[in-house]
C-alpha positions as CSV (number, residue, x, y, z in Angstrom):
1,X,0.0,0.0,0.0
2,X,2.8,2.6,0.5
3,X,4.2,1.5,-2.6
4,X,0.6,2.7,-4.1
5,X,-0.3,5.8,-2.1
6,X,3.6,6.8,-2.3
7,X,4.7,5.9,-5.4
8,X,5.4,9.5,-7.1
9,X,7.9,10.2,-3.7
10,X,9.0,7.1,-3.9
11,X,10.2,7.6,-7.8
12,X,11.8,10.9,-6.9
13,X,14.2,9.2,-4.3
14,X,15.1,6.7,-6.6
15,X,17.9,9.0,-8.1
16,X,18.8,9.9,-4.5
17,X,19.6,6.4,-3.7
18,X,20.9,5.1,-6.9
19,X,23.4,7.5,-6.3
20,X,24.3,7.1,-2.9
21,X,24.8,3.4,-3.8
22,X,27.5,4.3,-6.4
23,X,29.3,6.8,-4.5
24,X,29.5,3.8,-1.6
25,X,30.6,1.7,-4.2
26,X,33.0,3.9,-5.7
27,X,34.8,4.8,-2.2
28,X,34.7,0.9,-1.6
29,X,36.3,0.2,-5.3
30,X,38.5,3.4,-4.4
31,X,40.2,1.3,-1.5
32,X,40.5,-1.9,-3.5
33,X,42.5,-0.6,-6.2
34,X,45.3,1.1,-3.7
35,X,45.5,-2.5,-2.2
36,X,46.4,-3.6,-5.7
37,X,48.9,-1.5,-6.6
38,X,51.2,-3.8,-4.7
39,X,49.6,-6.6,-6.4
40,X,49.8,-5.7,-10.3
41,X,52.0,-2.9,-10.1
42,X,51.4,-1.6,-13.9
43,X,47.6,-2.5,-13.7
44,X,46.2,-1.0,-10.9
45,X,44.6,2.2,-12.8
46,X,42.3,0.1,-14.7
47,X,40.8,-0.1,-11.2
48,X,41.2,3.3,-10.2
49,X,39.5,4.4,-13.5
50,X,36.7,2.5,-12.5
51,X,36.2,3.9,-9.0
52,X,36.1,7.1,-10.3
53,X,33.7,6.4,-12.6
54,X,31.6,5.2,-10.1
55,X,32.4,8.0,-8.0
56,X,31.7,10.3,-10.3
57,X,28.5,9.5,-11.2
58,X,27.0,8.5,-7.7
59,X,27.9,12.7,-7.1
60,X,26.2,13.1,-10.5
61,X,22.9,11.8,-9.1
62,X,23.6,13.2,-5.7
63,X,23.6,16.9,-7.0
64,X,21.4,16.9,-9.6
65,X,18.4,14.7,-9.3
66,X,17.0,14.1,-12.4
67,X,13.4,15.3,-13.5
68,X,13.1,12.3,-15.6
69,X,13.9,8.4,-14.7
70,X,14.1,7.7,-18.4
71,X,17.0,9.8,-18.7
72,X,17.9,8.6,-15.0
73,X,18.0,4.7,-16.8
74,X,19.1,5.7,-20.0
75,X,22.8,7.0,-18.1
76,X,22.7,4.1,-15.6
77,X,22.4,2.0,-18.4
78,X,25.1,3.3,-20.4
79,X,27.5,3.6,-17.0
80,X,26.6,-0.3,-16.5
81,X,28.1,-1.3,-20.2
82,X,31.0,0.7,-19.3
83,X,31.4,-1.3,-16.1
84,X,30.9,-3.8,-17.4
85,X,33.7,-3.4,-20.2
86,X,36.3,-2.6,-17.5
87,X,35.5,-5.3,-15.1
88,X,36.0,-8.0,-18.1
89,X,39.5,-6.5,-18.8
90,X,40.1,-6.2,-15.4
91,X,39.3,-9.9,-14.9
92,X,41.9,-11.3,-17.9
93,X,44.3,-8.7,-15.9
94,X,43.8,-10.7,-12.6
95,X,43.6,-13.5,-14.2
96,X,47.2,-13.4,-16.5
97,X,49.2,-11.8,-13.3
98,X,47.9,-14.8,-11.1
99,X,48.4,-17.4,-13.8
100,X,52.2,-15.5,-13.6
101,X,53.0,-15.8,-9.8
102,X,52.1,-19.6,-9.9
């Protein structure tokens, strides 16, 4: 029932959230990629370029709310294949400097 009587708030808070979620994720992904610069020395700004990302657009949606969720989906959507594209290379990278310490 809140869900019904509320929905309209709800929807403006999603933004709110969303982005409160990235910037979390982006501090957490932020501490990550300092512990592997002693890990994959040459490597570990693939990961820091990703935290920023993240960063960057969790403070996107912090300061500027969007009016409208479509365009709110349409950049969350186009931030997720970017993610997306960087954790894949990010996991070969992993993968080739463990497959070179065994």
């Amino acid at each position: 029932l809140i869900v019904f009587f509320f929905a309209e708030t709800l929807a403006s808070l999603l933004p709110i959230f969303i982005g409160a979620l990235f910037l979390f994720g982006g501090v957490i992904r932020l501490i990550q990629a300092v512990g592997f610069r002693r890990t994959i020395a040459n490597r570990w700004m693939y990961f820091m370029l990703s935290s920023l990302l993240w960063i960057g657009i969790g403070l996107l949606m912090l300061a500027n709310p969007f009016d409208s969720l479509l365009v709110l989906f349409q950049l969350f959507g186009g931030f997720l294949i970017v993610v997306g594209v960087i954790e894949w290379v990010l996991y070969f990278t992993l993968r080739s400097s463990r497959r070179q310490q065994a």
